[in-house]
C-alpha positions as CSV (number, residue, x, y, z in Angstrom):
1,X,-8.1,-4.0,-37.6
2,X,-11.8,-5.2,-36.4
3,X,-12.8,-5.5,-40.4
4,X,-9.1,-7.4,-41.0
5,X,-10.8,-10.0,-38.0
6,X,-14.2,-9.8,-39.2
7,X,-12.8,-11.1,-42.8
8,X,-10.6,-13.9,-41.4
9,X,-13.3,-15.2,-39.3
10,X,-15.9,-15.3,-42.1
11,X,-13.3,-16.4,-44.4
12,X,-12.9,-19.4,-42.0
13,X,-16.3,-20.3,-41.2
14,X,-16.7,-20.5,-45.1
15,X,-14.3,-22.8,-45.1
16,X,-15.4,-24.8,-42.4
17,X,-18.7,-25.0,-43.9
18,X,-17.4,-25.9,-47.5
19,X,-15.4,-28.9,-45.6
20,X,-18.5,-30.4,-43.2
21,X,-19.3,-32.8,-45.4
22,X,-18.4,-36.4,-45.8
23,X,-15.2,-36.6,-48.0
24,X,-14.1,-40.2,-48.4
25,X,-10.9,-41.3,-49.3
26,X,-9.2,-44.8,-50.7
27,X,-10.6,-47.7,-50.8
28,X,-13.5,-48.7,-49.0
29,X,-15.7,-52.2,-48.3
30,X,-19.0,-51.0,-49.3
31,X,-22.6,-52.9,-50.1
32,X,-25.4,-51.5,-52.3
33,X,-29.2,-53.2,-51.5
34,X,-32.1,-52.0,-53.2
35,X,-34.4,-54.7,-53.5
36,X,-35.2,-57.9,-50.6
37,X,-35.1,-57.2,-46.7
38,X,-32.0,-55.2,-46.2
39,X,-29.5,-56.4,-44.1
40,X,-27.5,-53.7,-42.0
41,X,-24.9,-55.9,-40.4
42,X,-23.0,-57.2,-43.3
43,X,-19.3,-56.1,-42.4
44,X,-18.6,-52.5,-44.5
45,X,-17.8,-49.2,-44.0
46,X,-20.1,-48.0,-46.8
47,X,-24.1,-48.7,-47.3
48,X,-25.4,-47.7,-50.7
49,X,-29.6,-47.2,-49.7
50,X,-32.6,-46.4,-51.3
51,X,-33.6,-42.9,-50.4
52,X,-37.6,-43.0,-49.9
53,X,-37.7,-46.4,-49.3
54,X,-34.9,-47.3,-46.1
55,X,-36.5,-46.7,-43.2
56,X,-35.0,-44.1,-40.9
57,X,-34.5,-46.4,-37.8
58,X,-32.5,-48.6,-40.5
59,X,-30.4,-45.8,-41.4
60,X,-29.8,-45.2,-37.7
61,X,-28.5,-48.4,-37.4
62,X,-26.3,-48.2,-39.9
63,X,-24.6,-44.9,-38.4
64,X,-24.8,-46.9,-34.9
65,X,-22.3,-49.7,-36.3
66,X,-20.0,-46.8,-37.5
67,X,-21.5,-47.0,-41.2
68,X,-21.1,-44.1,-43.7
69,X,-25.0,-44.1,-45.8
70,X,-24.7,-42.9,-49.4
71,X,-28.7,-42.4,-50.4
72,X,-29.6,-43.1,-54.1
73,X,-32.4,-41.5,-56.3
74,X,-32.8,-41.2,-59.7
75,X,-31.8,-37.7,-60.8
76,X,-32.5,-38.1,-64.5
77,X,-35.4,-40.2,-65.0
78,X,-39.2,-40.0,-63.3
79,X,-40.6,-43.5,-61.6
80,X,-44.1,-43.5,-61.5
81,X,-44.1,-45.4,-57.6
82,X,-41.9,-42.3,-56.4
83,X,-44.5,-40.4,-54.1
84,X,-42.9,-37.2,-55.5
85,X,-43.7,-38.3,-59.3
86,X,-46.6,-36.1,-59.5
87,X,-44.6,-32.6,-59.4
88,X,-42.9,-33.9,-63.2
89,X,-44.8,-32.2,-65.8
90,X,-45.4,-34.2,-69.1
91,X,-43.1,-31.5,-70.8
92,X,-40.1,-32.9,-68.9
93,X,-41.0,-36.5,-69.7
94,X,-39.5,-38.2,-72.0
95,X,-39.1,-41.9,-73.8
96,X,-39.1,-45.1,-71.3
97,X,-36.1,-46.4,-69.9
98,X,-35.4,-49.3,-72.0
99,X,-35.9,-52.0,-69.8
100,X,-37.1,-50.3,-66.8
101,X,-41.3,-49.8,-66.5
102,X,-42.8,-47.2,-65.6
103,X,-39.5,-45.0,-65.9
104,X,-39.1,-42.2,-68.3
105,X,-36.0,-40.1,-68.9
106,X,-36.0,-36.3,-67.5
107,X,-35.5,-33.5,-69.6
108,X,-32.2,-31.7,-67.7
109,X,-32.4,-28.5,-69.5
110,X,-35.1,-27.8,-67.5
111,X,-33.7,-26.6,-64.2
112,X,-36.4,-24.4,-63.3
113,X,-38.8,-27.6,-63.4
114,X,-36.5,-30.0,-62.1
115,X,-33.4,-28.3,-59.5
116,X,-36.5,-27.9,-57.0
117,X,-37.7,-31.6,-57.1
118,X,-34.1,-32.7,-57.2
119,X,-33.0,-29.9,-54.1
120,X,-36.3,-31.6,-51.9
121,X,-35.2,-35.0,-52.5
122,X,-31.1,-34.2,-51.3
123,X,-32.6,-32.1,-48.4
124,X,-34.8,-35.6,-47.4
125,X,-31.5,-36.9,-47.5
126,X,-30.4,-34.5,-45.6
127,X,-33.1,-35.0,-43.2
128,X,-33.1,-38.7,-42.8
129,X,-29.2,-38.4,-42.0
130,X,-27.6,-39.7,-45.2
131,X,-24.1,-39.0,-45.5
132,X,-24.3,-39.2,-49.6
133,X,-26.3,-39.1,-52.3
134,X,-26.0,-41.2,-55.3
135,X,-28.2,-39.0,-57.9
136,X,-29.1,-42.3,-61.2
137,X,-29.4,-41.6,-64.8
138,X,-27.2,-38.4,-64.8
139,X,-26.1,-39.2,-68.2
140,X,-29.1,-38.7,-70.3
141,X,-27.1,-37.0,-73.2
142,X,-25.4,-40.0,-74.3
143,X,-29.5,-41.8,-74.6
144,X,-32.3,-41.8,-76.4
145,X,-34.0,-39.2,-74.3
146,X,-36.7,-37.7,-76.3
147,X,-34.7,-34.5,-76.3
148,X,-32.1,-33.1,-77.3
149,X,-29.9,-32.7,-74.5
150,X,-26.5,-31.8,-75.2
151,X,-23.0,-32.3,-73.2
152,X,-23.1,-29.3,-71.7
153,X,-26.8,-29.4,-71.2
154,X,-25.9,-32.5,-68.9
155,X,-23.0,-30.9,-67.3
156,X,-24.7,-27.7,-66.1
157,X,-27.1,-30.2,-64.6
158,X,-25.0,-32.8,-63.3
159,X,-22.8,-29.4,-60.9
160,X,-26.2,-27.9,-59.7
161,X,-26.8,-31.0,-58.6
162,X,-23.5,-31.4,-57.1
163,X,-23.6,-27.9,-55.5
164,X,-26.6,-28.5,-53.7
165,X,-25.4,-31.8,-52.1
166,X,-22.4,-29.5,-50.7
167,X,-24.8,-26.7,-49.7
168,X,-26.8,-29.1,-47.6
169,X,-23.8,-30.6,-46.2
170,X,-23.7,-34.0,-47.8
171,X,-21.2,-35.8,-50.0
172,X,-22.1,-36.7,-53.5
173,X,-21.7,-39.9,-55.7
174,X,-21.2,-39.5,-59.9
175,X,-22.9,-42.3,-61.3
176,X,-21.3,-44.1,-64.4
177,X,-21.1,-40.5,-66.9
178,X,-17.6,-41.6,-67.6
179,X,-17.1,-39.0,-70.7
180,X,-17.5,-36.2,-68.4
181,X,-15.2,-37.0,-65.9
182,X,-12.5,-34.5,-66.7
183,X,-15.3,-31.8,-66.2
184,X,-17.0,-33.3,-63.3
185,X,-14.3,-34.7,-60.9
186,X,-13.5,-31.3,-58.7
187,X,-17.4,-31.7,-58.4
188,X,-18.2,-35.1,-57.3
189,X,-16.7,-36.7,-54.0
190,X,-16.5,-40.1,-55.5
191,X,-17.7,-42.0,-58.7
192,X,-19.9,-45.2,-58.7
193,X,-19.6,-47.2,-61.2
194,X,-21.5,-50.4,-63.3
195,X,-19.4,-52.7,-65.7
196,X,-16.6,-50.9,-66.4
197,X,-14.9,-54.2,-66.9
198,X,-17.4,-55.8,-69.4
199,X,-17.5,-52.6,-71.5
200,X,-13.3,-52.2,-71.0
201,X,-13.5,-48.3,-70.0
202,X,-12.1,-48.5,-66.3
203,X,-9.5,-46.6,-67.0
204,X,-11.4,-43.8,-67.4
205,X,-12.6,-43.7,-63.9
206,X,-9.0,-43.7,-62.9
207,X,-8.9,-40.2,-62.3
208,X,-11.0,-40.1,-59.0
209,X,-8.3,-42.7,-57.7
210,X,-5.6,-39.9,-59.0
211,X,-7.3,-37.6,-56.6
212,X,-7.6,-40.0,-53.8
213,X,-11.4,-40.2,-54.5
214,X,-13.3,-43.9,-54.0
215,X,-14.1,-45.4,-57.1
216,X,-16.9,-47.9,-55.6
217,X,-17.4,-49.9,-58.9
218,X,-19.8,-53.2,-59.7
219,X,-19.4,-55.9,-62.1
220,X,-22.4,-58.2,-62.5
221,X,-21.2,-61.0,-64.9
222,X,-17.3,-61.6,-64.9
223,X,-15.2,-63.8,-62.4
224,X,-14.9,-62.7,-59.1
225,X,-11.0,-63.3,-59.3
226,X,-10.8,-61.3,-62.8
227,X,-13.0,-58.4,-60.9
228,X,-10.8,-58.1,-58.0
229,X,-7.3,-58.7,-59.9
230,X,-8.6,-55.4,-62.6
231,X,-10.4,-53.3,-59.1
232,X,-7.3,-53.6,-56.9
233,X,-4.7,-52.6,-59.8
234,X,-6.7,-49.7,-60.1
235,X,-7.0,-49.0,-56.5
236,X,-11.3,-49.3,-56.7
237,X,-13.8,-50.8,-53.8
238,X,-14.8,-53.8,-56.3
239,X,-17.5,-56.3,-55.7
240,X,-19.7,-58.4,-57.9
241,X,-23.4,-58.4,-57.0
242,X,-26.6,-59.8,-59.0
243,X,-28.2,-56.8,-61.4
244,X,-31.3,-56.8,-58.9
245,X,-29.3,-55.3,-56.4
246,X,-30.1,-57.7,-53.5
247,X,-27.9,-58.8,-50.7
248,X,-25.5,-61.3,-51.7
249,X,-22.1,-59.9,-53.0
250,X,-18.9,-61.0,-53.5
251,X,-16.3,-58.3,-52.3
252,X,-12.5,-57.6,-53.3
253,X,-12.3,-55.8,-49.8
């Protein structure tokens, strides 16, 4: 009877552990700021921050007007002005980021090299009080990498990255990777998403919404009537914001 107990109650606290984490549902009013002087009172539920540089009083703030604070770093790609860019090895760099200096794309089938880098930067996260992360560039297979990084490469990469957000008690973010959404969605606690309108492949992200998971999706060039008439038949947290990623947005929520 005392092992029966002993089960249950470790069977629970498993449980209780799996289920600490943020898990967001519907559609939410959300801002994402990466670049200018970050404001922390525009009216959302959701703040989308960078990781290393938001300060932690900022993040504080955020929490203290009832904010939830996804944390973004780039999971698939090194950035030389990280102050963690000197634990990449050249063997995991690969080509440039088209567009992006000073970027280069990450070679995921090294996990060995990369899972610790990547398990630091979530427990910072973890650290500064983040709620998310959103992990960048997780869909080097589809790119010009340098390697050869194949689908399931990517996906082996993309769920220990996923598991160790839920070790360390945070929620988890998968950015664009839209062909490996079937795979990934029991994973990933919501999907962020870039253009989906311009490149006509929202309805591919329509299975996190089948799940109740956010979809918190950005357009950059289409009319902000067009945006929120597609978002809200799809049941996304739409917006429109300039590709710098500064404060002005135009929201459907």
């Amino acid at each position: 009877m005392k092992k029966q107990l002993l089960s249950l109650v470790t069977t629970l606290l498993v449980s209780s552990a799996s289920q600490a984490y943020w898990q967001p549902h519907g559609q939410m009013s959300w801002q994402i700021q990466f670049s200018g002087s970050l404001n922390p009172n525009v009216n959302t539920q959701v703040f989308d921050v960078d990781l290393f540089d938001t300060p932690q009083n900022t993040i504080d703030l955020l929490h203290i007007q009832g904010k939830k604070v996804i944390c973004y770093f780039s999971a698939g790609s090194s950035e030389k002005w990280r102050s963690d860019f000197s634990r990449f090895p050249a063997s995991v760099k690969g080509r440039n980021l088209s567009g992006w200096a000073g970027e280069k794309w990450l070679d995921v089938r090294q996990l060995t090299i990369l899972m610790p880098i990547m398990r630091d930067r979530i427990a910072l996260a973890k650290q500064k009080n983040c709620d998310a992360v959103d992990p960048d560039n997780v869909d080097g297979y589809t790119n010009k990498t340098g390697f050869k990084i194949t689908y399931n490469d990517q996906l082996a990469y993309n769920r220990a990255l996923a598991t160790e957000a839920h070790t360390q008690g945070l929620a988890i973010g998968l950015k664009n990777d839209l062909n490996q959404i079937p795979d990934l969605l029991n994973d990933f606690d919501f999907a962020i998403n870039e253009s989906c309108m311009v490149y006509n492949e929202c309805s591919m992200i329509a299975p996190f919404i089948a799940v109740n998971k956010p979809v918190f999706h950005i357009e950059y060039q289409a009319d902000i009537t067009a945006i929120c008439s597609l978002g809200n038949s799809y049941g996304f947290s739409s917006m429109k914001k300039n590709q710098n990623l500064d404060e002005w947005r135009e929201s459907c929520l």
